[in-house]
N, C-alpha and C positions, 0 to 999 in steps of 0.2 A: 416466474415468481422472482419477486428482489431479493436482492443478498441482503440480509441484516449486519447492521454494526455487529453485530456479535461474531457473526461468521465471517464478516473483514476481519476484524480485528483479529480473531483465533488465525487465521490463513494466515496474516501478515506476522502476527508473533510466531507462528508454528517455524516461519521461513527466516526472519530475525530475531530469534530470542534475547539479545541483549537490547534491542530496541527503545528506546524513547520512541513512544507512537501515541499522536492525535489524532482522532477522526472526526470529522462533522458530516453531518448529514443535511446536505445543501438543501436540497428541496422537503425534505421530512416527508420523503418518498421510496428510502430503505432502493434509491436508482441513482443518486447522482452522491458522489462525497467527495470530501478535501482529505486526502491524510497528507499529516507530516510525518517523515521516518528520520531518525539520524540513530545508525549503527556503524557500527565495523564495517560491516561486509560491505559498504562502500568507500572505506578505504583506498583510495590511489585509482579510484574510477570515474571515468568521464559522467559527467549527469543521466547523457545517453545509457549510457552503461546501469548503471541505477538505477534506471527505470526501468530496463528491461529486468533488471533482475525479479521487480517487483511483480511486471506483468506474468512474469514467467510464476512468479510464487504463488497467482489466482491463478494457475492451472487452467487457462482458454475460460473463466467465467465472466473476463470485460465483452461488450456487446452482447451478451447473454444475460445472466442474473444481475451484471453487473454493466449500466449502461454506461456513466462519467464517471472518472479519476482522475480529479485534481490534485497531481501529484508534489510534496516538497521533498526533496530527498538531503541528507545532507550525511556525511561522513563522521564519525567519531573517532575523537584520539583512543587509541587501543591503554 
């Protein structure tokens, strides 16, 4: 079953709460999205790093409910 914007978005704010976050839904198939994140907690971290955080905050549901993550990550001054 697809992950809905609603349940990205909840996961993603749940994991960065101060977040500036956009999400589009590429295919309008609730399987493929763009988010842009810019928080803190990317602070002083490589992109790599970033992204992992991210993937890490969908808890294993990318290749599952969650097929593509077009990810933009960016840092925020604190």
């Amino acid at each position: 079953m697809p992950m809905s914007v609603d349940d990205l978005e909840a996961s993603l704010k749940s994991a960065f709460p101060d977040a500036d976050l956009h999400i589009e839904d590429l295919a309008g198939d609730g399987d493929h999205y763009r988010a842009r994140i810019v928080s803190t907690a990317f602070n002083g971290l490589t992109r790599i790093r970033q992204h992992q955080l991210v993937y890490a905050a969908l808890k294993g549901r990318m290749g599952g409910e969650l097929h593509a993550l077009a990810l933009e990550t960016a840092p925020r001054d604190a």
